[in-house]
Structure formats: C-alpha cells, structure tokens
N, C-alpha and C positions, 0 to 999 in steps of 0.2 A: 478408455483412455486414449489421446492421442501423442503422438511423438513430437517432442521440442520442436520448436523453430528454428532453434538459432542453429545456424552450420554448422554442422561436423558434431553435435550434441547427441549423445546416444540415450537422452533421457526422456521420459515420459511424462504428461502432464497429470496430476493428480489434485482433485480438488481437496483445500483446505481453509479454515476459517484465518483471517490475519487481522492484523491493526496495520491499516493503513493511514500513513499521515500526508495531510498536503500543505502547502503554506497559500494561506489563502490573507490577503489587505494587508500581509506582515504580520497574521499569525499562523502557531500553527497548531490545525485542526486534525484529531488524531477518530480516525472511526474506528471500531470497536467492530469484532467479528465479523467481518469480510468476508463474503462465500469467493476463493477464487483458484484458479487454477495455477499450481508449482509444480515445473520441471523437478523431478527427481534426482537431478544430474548437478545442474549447472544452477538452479533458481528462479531463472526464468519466470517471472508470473506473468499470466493472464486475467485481464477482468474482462466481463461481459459488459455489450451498452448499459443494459437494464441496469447493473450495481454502477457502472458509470453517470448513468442518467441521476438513480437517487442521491446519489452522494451530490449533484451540484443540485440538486432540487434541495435540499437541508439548506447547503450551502447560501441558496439565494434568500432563504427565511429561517437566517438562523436564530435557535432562539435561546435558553439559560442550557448550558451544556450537562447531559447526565450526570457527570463525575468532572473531576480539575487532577492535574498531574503536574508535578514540579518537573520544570526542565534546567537542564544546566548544558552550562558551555562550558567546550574544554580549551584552554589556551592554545593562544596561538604559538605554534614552536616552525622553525624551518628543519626539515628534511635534511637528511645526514650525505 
C-alpha cells in the first residue's frame, strides 16, 4: 500500500473494485468493477494508464451496453 497524495492526508491507498461513470457525446457511461486504488482516509482514487487506456478503447467502439440503469435528476433548488 502506498500513502495518499493529497497534503496533510494520513490515509493509505487500498485497492478496490468501483463503478466509475464518465459523460461521454452527452451520455453517461457507467463501468462496472473498476480495479482502482482508494485512500482510506480522505477517497481519493487512483486509476492506472492500462484501466485508463481500456475504458477509452470501449469507448471509441462502443457497442449494445451489458445492462441499462435508470437515471434521474434531482431538481434544481438554491442553497440556503
């Protein structure tokens, strides 16, 4: 394991599986178990080129997606 990046963070990086989403032409593309590295502390995540790399290699040839998920938006309000 190595130790946070971000300043003054006492937490350590541990790898864990996520869903990462990106917004890709005004949609948005959600990947499904993500090998990456989370500070313990603070959240901080890490990814690697290589999961970097595949995810826009999908991306340029994308094709019928595994699964579909409903999304919703939350209204808009102003802050107090």
């Amino acid at each position: 394991m190595k130790k946070c990046s971000i300043q003054s963070c006492p937490g350590m990086y541990e790898e864990r599986r996520i869903a990462h989403v990106v917004k890709y032409h005004g949609e948005m593309i959600v990947f499904d178990n993500v090998l990456v590295e989370v500070c313990s502390v603070c959240g901080d995540v890490l990814m690697s080129l290589e999961t970097a790399e595949a995810m826009e290699a999908v991306l340029a040839n994308l094709g019928k997606p595994n699964r579909s998920a409903p999304v919703y938006e939350l209204p808009s309000f102003e802050a107090a």
